[in-house]
N, C-alpha and C positions, 0 to 999 in steps of 0.2 A: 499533544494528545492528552484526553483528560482521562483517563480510565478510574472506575470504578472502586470504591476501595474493598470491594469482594472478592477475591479471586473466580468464584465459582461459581459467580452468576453475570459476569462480563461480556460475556456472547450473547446471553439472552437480548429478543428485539426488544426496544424499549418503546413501548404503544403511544410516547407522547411526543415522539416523531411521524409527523405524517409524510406522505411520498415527497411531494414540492420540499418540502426539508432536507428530506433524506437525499435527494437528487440535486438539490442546492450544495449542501453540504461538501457531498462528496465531490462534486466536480469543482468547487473551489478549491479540495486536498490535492486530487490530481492534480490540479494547474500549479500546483506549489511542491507537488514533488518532484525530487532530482530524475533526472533521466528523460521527464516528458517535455515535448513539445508545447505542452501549456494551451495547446490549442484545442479548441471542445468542437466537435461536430455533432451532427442529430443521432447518426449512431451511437456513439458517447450517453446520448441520454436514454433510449431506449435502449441500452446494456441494464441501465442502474435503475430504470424501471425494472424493468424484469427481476432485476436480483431484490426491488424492493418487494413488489410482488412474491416471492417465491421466500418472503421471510427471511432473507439474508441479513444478521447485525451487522451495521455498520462499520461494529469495531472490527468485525473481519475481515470488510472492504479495505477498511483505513492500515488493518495489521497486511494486508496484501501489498496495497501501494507500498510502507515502509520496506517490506520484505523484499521485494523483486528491484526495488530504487539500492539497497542495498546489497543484494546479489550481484547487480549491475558496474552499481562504482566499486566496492572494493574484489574484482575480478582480477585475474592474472596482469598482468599491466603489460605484459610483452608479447598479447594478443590484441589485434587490433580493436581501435576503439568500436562501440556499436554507434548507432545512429540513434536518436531520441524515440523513444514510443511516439506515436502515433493515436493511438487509440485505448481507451480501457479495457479491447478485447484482448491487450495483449496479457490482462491480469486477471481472466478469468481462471486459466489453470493456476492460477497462485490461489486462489481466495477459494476454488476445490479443495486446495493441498490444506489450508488453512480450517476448513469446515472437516475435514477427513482428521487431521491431529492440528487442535488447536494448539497457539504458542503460548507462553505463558507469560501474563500481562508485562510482566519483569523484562524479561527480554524482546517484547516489544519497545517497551519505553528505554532500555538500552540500542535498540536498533536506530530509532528516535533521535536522542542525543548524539551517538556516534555518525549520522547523516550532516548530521549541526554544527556537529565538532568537529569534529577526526576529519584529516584530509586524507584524499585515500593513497595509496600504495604508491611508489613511482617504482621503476623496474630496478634504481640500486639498492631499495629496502628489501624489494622480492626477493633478489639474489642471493641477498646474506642468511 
């Protein structure tokens, strides 16, 4: 992820994306984040319409997929496993939570890394 080197202007949409990009873009990110299916249906792209439409920055979209791909893997480990998303409508309430108290680009880009890196939990690390 490439963010901005301004903190406070990161969210802003940036006008020299247009929709076919934005909607490129982002369903490329899905298909390469952890947890989904990888699979894009027509639903899928009239979600990311809409949120293009409706002004949504993309880095919100893309801190959403990080956020929830990370909520997901490093969960309890001694709960059973989930099944892959399906769809991008599963990260619409993220990318709300995310437009309601944005995160701060920092620990985006650590959520980022630790997806990449870090293997997640097994149940003897949880216990201890």
């Amino acid at each position: 992820m490439r963010l901005p080197p301004d903190a406070d202007t990161w969210w802003v949409v940036d006008p020299s994306i247009d929709r076919e990009q934005y909607v490129r873009r982002l369903l490329k990110l899905y298909r390469e984040t952890p947890t989904t299916c990888s699979e894009v249906h027509p639903q899928d792209r009239e979600i990311l319409d809409r949120l293009f439409h409706e002004g949504v920055p993309f880095a919100a979209v893309e801190a959403a997929f990080l956020l929830a791909a990370a909520r997901r893997v490093y969960r309890d480990p001694r709960r059973a496993p989930l099944s892959p998303i399906r769809s991008l409508k599963y990260f619409l309430p993220v990318i709300r939570e995310i437009l309601d108290t944005p995160i701060d680009p920092g620990e985006i880009g650590f959520l980022e890394w630790k997806l990449r890196n870090v293997e997640p939990p097994t149940i003897d690390t949880a216990l201890r």
